[in-house]
Each structure stands twice: as C-alpha cells, then as structure tokens.
C-alpha positions as CSV (number, residue, x, y, z in Angstrom):
1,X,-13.9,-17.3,-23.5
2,X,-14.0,-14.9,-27.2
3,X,-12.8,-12.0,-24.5
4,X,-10.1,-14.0,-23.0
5,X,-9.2,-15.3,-26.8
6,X,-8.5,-12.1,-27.9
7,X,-6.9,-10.7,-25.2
8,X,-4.0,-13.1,-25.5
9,X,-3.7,-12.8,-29.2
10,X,-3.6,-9.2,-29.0
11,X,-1.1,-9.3,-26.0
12,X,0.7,-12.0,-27.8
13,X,1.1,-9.9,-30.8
14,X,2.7,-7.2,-28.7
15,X,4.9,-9.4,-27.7
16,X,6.3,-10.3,-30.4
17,X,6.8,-6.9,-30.8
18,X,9.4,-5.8,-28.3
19,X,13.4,-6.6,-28.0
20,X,14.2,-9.6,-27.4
21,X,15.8,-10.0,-23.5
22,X,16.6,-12.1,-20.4
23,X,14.0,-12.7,-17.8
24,X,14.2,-12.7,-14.5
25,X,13.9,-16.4,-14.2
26,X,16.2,-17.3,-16.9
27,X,19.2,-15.6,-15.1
28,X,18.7,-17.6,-11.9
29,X,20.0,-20.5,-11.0
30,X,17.7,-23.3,-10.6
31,X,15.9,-22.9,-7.6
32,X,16.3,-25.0,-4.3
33,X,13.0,-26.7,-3.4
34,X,11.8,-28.0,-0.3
35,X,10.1,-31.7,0.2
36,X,6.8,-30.6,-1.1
37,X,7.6,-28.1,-3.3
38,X,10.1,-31.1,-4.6
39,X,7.1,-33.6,-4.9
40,X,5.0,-31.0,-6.6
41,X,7.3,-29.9,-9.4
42,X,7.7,-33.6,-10.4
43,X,4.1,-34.2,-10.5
44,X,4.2,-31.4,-13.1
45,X,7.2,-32.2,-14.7
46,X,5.2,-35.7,-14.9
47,X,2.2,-33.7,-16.6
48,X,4.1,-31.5,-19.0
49,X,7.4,-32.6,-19.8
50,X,10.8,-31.1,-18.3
51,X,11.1,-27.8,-21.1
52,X,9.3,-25.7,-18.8
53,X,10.6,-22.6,-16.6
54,X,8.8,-21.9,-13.3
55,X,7.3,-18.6,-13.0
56,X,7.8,-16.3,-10.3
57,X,5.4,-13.3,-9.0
58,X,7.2,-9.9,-9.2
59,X,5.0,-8.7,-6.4
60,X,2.8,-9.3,-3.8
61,X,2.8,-11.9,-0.5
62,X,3.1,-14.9,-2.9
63,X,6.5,-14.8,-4.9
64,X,7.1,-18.9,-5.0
65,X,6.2,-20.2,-8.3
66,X,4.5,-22.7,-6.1
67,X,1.5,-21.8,-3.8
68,X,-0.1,-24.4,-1.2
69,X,-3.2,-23.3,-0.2
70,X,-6.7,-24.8,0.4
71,X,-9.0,-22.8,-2.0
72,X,-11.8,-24.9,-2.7
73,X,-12.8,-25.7,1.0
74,X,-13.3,-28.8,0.8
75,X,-10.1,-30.6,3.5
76,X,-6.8,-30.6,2.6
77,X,-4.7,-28.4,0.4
78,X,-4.7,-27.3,-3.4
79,X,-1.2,-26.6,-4.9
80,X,-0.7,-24.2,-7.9
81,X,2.6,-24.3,-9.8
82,X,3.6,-20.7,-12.5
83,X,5.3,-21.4,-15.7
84,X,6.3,-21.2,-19.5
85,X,6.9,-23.9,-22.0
86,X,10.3,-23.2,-23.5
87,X,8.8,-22.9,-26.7
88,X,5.8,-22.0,-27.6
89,X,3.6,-22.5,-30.7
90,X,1.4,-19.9,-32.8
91,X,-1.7,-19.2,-31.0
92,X,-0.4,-20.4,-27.6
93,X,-0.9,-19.0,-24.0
94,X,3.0,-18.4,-23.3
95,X,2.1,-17.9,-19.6
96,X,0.3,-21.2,-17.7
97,X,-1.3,-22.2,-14.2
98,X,-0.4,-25.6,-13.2
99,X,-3.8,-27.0,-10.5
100,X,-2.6,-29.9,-8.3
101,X,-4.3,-32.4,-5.9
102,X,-3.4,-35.1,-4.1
103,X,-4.9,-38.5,-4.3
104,X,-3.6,-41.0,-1.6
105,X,-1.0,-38.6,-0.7
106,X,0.6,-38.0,-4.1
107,X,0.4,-34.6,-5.8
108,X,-1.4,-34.9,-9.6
109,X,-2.6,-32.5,-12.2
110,X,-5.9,-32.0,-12.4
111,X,-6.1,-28.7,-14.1
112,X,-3.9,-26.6,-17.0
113,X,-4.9,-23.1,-17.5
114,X,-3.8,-21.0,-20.0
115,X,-3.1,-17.1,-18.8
116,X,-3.2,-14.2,-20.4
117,X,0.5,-12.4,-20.8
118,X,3.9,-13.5,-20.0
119,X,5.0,-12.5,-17.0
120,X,2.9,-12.9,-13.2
121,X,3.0,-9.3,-11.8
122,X,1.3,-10.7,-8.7
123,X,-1.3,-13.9,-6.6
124,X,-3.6,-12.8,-3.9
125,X,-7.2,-14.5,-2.7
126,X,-10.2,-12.4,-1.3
127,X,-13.4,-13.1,-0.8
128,X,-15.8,-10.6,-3.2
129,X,-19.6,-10.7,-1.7
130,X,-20.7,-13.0,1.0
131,X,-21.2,-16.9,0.4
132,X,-18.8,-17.0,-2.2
133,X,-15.6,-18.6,-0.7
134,X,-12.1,-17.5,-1.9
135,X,-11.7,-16.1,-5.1
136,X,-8.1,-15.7,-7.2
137,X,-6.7,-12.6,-8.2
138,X,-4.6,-12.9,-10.6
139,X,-2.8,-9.8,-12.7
140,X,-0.3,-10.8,-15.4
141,X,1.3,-8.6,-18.0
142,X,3.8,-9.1,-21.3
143,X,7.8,-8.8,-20.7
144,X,8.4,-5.0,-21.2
145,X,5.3,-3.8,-21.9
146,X,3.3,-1.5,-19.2
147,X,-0.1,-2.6,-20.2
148,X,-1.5,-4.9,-17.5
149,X,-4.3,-7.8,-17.3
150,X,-6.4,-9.0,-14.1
151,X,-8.1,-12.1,-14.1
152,X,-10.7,-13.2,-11.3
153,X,-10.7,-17.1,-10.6
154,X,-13.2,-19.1,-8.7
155,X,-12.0,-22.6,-8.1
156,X,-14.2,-25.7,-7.0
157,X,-14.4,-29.7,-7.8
158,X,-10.5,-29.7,-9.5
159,X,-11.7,-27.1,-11.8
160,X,-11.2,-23.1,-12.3
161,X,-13.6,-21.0,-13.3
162,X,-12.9,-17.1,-14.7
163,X,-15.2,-14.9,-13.6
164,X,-13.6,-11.6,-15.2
165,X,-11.0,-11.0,-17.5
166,X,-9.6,-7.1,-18.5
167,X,-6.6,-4.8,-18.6
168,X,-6.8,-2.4,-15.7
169,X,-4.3,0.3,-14.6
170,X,-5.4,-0.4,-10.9
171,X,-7.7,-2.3,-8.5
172,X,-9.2,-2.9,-5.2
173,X,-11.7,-4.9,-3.4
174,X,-13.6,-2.7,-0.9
175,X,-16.7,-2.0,0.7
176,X,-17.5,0.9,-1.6
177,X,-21.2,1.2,-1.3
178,X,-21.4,0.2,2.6
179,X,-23.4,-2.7,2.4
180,X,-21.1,-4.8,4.6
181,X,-20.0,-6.9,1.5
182,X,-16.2,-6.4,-0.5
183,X,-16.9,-5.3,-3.7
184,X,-14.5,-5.2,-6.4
185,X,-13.4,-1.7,-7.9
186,X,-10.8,-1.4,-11.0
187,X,-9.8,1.5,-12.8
188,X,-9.3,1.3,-16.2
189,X,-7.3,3.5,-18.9
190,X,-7.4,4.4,-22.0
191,X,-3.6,4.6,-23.6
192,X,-5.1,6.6,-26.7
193,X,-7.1,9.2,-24.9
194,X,-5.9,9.0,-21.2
195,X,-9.6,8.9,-19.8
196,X,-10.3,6.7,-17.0
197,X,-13.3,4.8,-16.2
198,X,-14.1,3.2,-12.6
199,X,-16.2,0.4,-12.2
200,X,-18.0,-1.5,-9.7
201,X,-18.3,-5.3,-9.5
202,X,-20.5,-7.4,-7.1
203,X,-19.9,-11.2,-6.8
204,X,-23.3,-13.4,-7.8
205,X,-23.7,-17.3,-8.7
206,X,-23.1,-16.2,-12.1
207,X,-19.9,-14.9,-11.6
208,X,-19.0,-10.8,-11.6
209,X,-21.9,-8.4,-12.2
210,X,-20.8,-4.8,-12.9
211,X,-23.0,-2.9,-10.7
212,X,-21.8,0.6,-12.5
213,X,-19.5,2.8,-13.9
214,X,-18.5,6.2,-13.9
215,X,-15.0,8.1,-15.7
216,X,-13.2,10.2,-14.3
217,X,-12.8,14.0,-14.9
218,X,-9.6,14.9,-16.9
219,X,-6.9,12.8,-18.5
220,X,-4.7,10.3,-16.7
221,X,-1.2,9.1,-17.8
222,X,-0.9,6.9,-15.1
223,X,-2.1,5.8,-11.9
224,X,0.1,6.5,-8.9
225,X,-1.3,5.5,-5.7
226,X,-4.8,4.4,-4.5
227,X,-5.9,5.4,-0.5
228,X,-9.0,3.6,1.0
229,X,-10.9,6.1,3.8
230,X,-14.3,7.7,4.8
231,X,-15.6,11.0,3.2
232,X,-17.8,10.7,6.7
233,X,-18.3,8.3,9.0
234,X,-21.2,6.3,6.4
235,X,-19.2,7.1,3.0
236,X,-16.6,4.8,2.1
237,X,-14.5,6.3,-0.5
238,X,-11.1,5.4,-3.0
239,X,-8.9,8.3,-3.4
240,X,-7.1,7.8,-6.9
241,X,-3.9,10.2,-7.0
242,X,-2.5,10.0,-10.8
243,X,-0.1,11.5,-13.2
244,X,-1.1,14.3,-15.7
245,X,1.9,13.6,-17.1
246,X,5.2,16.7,-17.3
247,X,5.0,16.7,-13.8
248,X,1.5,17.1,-12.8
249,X,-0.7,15.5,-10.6
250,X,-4.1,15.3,-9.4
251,X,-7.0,12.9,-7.8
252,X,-10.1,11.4,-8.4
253,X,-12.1,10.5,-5.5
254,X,-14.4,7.9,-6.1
255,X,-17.5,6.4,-3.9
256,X,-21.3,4.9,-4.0
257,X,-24.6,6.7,-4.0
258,X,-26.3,3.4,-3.7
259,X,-24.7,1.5,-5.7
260,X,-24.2,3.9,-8.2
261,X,-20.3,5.1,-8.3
262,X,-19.7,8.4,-8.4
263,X,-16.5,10.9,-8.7
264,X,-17.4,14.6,-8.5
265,X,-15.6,17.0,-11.2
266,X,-13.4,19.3,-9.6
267,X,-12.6,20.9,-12.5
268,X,-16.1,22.5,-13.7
269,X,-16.0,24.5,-17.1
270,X,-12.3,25.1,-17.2
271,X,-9.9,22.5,-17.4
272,X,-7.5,25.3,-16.4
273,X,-8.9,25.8,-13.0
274,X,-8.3,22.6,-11.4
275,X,-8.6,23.1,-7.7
276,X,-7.3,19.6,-6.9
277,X,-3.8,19.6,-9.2
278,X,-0.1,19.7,-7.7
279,X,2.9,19.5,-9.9
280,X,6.5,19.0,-8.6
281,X,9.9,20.9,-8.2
282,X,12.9,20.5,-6.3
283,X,10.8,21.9,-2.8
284,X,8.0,19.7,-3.7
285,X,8.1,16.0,-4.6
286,X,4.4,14.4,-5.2
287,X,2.1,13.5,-2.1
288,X,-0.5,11.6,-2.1
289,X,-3.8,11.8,-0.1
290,X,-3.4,11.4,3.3
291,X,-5.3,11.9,6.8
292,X,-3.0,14.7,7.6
293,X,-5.1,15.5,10.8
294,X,-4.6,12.2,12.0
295,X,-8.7,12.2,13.2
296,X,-9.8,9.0,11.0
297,X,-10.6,11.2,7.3
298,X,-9.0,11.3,4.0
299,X,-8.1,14.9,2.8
300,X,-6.8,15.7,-1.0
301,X,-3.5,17.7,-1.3
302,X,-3.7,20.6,-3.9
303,X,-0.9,23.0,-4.2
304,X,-1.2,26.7,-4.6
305,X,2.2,29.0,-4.7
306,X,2.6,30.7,-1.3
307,X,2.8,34.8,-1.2
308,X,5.5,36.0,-3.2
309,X,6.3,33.4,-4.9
310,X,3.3,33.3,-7.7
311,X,5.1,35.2,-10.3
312,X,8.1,32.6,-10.2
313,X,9.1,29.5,-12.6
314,X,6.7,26.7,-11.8
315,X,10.4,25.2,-11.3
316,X,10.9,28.1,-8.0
317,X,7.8,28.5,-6.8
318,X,7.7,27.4,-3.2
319,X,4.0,26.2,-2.5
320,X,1.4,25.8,-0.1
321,X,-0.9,22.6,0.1
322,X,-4.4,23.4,0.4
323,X,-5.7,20.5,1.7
324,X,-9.9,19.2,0.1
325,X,-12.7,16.9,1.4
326,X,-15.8,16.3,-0.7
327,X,-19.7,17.4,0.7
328,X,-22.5,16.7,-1.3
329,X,-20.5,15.9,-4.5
330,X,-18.3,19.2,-4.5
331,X,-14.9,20.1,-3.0
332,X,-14.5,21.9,0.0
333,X,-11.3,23.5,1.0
334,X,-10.6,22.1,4.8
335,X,-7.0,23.4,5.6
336,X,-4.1,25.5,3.9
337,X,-0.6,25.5,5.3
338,X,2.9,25.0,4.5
339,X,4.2,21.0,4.1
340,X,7.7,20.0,3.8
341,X,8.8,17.0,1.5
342,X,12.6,17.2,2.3
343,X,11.9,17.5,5.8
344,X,8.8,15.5,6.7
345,X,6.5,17.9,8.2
346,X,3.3,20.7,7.6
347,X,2.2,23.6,9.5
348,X,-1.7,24.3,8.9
349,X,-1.9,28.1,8.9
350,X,-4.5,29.3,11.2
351,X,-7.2,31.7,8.8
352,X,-5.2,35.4,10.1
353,X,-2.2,33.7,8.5
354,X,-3.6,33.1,4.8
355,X,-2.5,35.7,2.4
356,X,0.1,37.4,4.7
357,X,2.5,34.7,5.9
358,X,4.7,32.7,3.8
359,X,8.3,30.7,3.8
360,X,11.6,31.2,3.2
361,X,13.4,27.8,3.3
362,X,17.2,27.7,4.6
363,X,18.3,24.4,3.2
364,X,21.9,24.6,4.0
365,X,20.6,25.2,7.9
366,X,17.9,22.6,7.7
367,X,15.7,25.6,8.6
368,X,12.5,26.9,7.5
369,X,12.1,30.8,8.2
370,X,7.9,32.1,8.5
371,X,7.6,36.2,7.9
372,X,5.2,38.3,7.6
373,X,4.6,38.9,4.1
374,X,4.0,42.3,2.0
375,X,4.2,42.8,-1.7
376,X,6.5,45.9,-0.2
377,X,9.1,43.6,1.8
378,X,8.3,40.7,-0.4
379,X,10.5,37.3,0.7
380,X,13.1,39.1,2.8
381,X,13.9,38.0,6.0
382,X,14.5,40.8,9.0
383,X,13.9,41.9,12.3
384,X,10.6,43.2,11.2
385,X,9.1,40.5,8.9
386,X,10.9,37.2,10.7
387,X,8.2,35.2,12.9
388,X,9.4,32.1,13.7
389,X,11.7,29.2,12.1
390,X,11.3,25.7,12.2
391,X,14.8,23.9,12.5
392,X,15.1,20.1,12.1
393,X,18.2,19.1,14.6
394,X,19.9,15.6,13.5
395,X,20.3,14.1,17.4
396,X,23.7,12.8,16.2
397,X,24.9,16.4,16.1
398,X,25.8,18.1,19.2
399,X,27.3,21.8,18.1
400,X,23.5,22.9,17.3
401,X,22.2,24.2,20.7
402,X,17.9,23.3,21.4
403,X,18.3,25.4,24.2
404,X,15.9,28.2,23.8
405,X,13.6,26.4,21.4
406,X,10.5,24.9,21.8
407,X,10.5,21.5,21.0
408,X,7.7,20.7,18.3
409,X,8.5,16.8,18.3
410,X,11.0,14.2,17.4
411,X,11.7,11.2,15.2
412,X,14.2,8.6,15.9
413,X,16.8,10.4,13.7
414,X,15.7,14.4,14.1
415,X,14.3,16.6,16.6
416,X,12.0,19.5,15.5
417,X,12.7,22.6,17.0
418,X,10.9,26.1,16.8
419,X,12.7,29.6,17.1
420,X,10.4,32.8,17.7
421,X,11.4,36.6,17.7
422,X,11.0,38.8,20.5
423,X,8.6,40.7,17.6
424,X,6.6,37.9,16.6
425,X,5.5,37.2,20.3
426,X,3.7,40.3,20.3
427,X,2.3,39.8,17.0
428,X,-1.0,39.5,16.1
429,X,0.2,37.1,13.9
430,X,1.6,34.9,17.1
431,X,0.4,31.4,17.7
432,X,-1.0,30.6,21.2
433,X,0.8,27.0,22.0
434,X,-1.9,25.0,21.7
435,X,-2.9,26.9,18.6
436,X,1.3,25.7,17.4
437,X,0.7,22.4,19.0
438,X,-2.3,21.5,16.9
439,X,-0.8,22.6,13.7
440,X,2.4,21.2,13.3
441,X,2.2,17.8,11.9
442,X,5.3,15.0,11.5
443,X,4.7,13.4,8.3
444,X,4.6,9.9,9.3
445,X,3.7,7.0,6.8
446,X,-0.6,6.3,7.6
C-alpha cells in the first residue's frame, strides 16, 4: 500500500502541474443508460452522492463506464462503475472504482477503490498462472501526461485485492517461458535515461512474483508496437519494435531460458553498428516485425541503403530490409530484398542478386524499375541495365494495358503486375517463376 501511496501523490503532483482543459467526459452530454446500467448508477449515486462524472475507457473492449461481469466466480454477476468526484480534496485519489452486488436483486456498493491517475486508458481480465481465476488489468494514466500506470486486481468475497502496481510503457500476458501457464511481461522505461527493463511475473497465492528481469540493449524513447511469435517451434518470444527517437527505430526481442528472460544485444561493442536499426524517409515509413514469409516465424526488419544509393541523404536513400531471426542468443541475417511501404509489397532477392541489383522507383507510374547495378552505370535505367518492373494497376483504371505482364497477385483495389526485358530473360540475373513466385510478397496485415 506505501507503493501505491506514492505513486498517486507523485502522479497527483503532476497533475497539478499541466493546463488546465476539458475532458472527454465533460464535453458529453449525459449519457443514455439502459435498465441496468440505470439501476446501477443510482445504487452509486446512493453510495457517493450525485457530484460525480462517470469515467470512460479510452481503449480497449470495455469503453462503458459500467462493466457487468462475473469476476469472482461465485453465481451471478459483479458490476463495476468508473468515476471522479467533482472535487477533490488534498491527498485524494481523483480517479475511483465503484464494486457492486446485488442482494435480493438490488444493486449495492460493497467496495470503493481508489486508483492511481485520472484518466482510464483501458479494462481487460486474464487469467495469469493456472488456479487463479480472473484477474483485472487495469492501466490508468493523468490527463495530458504520457506517463502510464498498470494495476493488477484480484477480486473475491466483495473485496479487491492489488496484486501489482507500476508505471510501464507496455505489457503482455504470454506464455514466455513455455510452461503452458500466461505469464505476465511489462516493459518498463526510464524517462531520464531511455533504458528499458523487461520483466517477468508469475501468479502465486501471494499475489505477483517477479520471476526475472533483464534491460534491454540501447536507449528507447518510446515503445511502438509489441509482436508475440516463435523464435522456433519451442521458443516463445516478444518482439519489442521502439523509437530511438529523430526518426530511428529498432527492436528488442525478448524470450525465456528457463525462466530466466533474456534479449540478446545486437549491437556488440559499437553502438554505431546496430544491425537491427531502420530510420524513415519519404520511401520508407517504419515497419514493424512481421512473419514476412508467412511460414509461422517472426523475423526483424533492419534497413540497409540499396546499391547506389549509400552515399545519399539519409532523407534519399532508397533502402533494402534485411530481414533477422535469433540462434543461440545472436542475430542471424535470414533474408534481404526490396519492401515497399507506399505500395504494400517486398521482393526477397535471391543471393546472385545481393550487391548488384537495386531499385529505381517511378512514383508518378506507380512502378518500381530493378537494374542491374554497377558503380559505372550507377541508378540509370536502359536497355542494358533494366530487368524487370513491378507495376501496381488500380482495377478501376482501364487505359493501363496487363496484357503482356505476369500477374504477381491482386488486392481488392490493385493488381500487381511484372514487366521483364527481352535482356533480362537471358540474364543470369533472371528469376525462374517459381524462384519470382516465392519471393514476391503482398504486405497484408498478420
């Protein structure tokens, strides 16, 4: 209870910190509620008093102030009700969580807890361990302020129990070290120094018990996305893409020896050398980790400037993704090939292609043009350096002719077409069909 104490004084101080504005609650009107919900907000109007505002989850599956559930299993349903005193006194939890019960069929309080923040970024219940029942996940935050707060909530006999209370920058409950029970992971970072630390929770009758920790290599400014996948077919693994900040990216990869948690450096001795890092332009928005073969395993997207275009602005240089999976705690380069933000797709380069193919994107033809590269001929596109061009067709326009194309794919919008030269056919740099059917990839949400 000193932990949770503190951390609402100090986000309470910070509070009172920043400009005053509207919430979103306070600029709706009041809402409509149904029967229940009807019942259920007098029973706490009952219990508090009417100067309250309900309280409603920014994200998430529950956004209702009010949630009906059955979460101590015991028969019939709980009811928990969001919201705010209008004013609120020194020292005071500005954020509440109304628990309700009904007795005889009438909703009453049997519970007031006091939250940590102002605001409820979002609800959700899972089940941590095996034996447990349903726990609460609950992650709040202060009006205008980035830092957030989870809090994990075990509720049984008309009274909550918190299990764990900390800022984290992100979260998931997972079966990271394979032994067929949820564990709960969070990521958490430090504001002053930008290094991250991942740690593993297991549920016990006690409550949480961190299992371990680890940090992760170099500094984060935020955390962007969070993948859950297999290193192999016995490694569970979290894939942590975050902001360097200035337009940089990278990813942590984080997974159990045991139930130690561990997140191999792919740095080494220079912080310079970053083989997992990727930084974004106007060919390249950020991409996260993604199965881009589609066979069931995560890779990590790193981006390295294709041939010719290495002595450019970071701002022009058209890039290659090469694409990392981790062995034995180290990173191991699995494919390299061209990948298209704008237009939704990648072409993994077979080996004969590395160093001696690159791009040449037509953007005003929705085209991308592959040549044979020399520092001689450098990007220009001929008769004798052209191979083959990849042209995205909208299939609402009918002056662009597919005849002589090979058809690579389609979406419901576009159809991916493929142009090669009479010279590139002969080629020793030509791509058999199936070796052009396995490599071209539509970038599909996975």
């Amino acid at each position: 209870m000193k932990i949770k104490a503190l951390l609402i004084t100090l986000l309470m101080l910070v509070a009172t910190g920043c400009s005053a504005g509207a919430s979103v609650e306070n600029l709706l009107a009041p809402p409509k509620l149904d029967g229940q919900q009807n019942d259920i907000y007098q029973a706490l109007i009952n219990s508090t008093g009417s100067s309250i505002k309900l309280k409603y989850p920014k994200s998430g599956d529950y956004r209702s102030p009010f949630v009906v559930r059955n979460i101590d299993n015991e028969p019939g349903e709980e009811a928990m009700v969001f919201y705010a005193p209008d004013s609120v006194q020194t020292g005071e939890a500005a954020l509440r969580l109304k628990f309700l019960d009904q007795y005889d069929g009438k909703w009453q309080v049997v519970y007031d807890l006091a939250c940590i923040g102002t605001e409820v970024e979002s609800l959700s219940f899972t089940s941590i361990g095996e034996g447990f029942g349903e726990d609460i996940l609950l992650r709040t935050s202060v009006l205008n302020q980035t830092e957030k707060v989870l809090t994990v909530i075990s509720y049984a006999d008309g009274t909550p129990k918190e299990l764990y209370a900390s800022p984290y920058s992100c979260l998931e409950v997972f079966d990271l070290n394979n032994d067929a029970n949820d564990e709960l992971v969070t990521v958490v970072t430090d504001k002053t120094t930008g290094i991250s630390t991942a740690m593993l929770f297991a549920r016990t009758e006690s409550g949480l018990s961190k299992l371990s920790q680890t940090e992760l290599v170099g500094t984060h400014s935020e955390i962007i996305n969070v993948t859950k996948g297999f290193l192999s077919e016995s490694v569970p693994a979290l894939y942590i893409d975050h902001s360097r900040g200035q337009g940089q990216y990278g990813t942590s990869v984080v997974y159990c020896s045991g139930d130690r948690i561990v997140s191999p450096d792919s740095i080494g001795a220079n912080a310079d050398s970053s083989i997992v890092s990727r930084f974004t332009n106007d060919y390249m928005a950020d991409i996260h980790c993604t199965d881009i073969e589609g066979d069931g395993f995560v890779e990590i997207p790193s981006m390295v400037p294709l041939p010719g275009y290495e002595a450019l602005p970071r701002a022009e240089q058209l890039c290659a993704v090469r694409w990392y999976t981790v062995e034995r705690e180290d990173f191991v380069s699995e494919h390299y090939g061209y990948y298209s933000s704008k237009f939704k797709f990648a072409l993994l380069f077979p080996d004969r292609w590395h160093g001696v193919v690159t791009a040449v994107p037509n953007l005003q033809e929705n085209e991308i043009i592959f040549i044979g590269y020399t520092p001689e001929t450098g990007l220009e596109v001929n008769e004798s350096t052209e191979l083959m061009r990849i042209k995205i067709v909208d299939k609402s326009d009918t002056q662009t002719s597919v005849a002589n194309a090979i058809i690579l794919g389609e979406t419901e919008e576009s159809i991916y077409c493929c142009f090669e030269t009479g010279t590139y056919k002969t080629s020793k740099l030509a791509l058999t069909a199936s070796e052009l059917e396995d490599s071209f990839i539509i970038l599909t949400e996975r």
